[in-house]
C-alpha positions as CSV (number, residue, x, y, z in Angstrom):
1,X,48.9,-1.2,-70.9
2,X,49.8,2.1,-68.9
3,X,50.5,3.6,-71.9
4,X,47.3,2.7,-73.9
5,X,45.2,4.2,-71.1
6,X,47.8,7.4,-71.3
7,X,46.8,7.6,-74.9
8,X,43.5,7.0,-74.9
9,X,43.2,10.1,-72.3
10,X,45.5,12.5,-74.8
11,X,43.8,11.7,-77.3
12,X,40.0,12.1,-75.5
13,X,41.7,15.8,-74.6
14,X,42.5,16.6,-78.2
15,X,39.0,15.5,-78.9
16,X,37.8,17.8,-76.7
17,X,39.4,20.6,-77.5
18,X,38.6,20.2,-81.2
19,X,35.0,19.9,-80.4
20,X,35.5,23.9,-79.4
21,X,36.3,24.3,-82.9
22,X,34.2,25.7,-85.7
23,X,32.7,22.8,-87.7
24,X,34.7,22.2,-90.7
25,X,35.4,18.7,-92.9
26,X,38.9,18.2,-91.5
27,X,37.6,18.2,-88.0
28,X,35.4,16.2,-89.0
29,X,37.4,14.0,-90.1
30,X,40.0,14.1,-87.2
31,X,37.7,13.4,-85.0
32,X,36.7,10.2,-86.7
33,X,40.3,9.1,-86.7
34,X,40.5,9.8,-83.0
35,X,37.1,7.3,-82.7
36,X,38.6,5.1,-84.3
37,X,42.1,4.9,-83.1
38,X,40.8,4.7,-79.9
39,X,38.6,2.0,-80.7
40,X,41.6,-0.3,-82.3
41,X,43.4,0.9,-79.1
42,X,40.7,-0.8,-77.1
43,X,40.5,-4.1,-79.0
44,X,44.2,-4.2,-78.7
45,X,43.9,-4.4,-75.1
46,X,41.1,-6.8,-75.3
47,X,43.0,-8.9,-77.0
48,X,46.3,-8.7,-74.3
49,X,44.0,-9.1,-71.3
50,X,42.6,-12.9,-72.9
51,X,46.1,-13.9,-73.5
């Protein structure tokens, strides 16, 4: 689960630095990927810790 947590935090950076960005559609976009990566990333290990 290590490396979950590890990238869960690179992605949360790469969120962050795209939020510096100007506003455009593709961030936009990217940063809804990121949401929802993380959140499949999170029910994943949801799921481990139960088994």
């Amino acid at each position: 689960m290590e490396e979950i947590d590890n990238l869960e935090e690179c992605l949360s950076k790469l969120a962050d630095w795209l939020e510096n960005l100007d506003e455009t559609f593709e961030k936009t976009m990217i940063l809804a990927k990121i949401n929802e990566l993380v959140f499949w990333l999170q029910m994943y290990q949801d799921k481990e810790k139960q088994v």
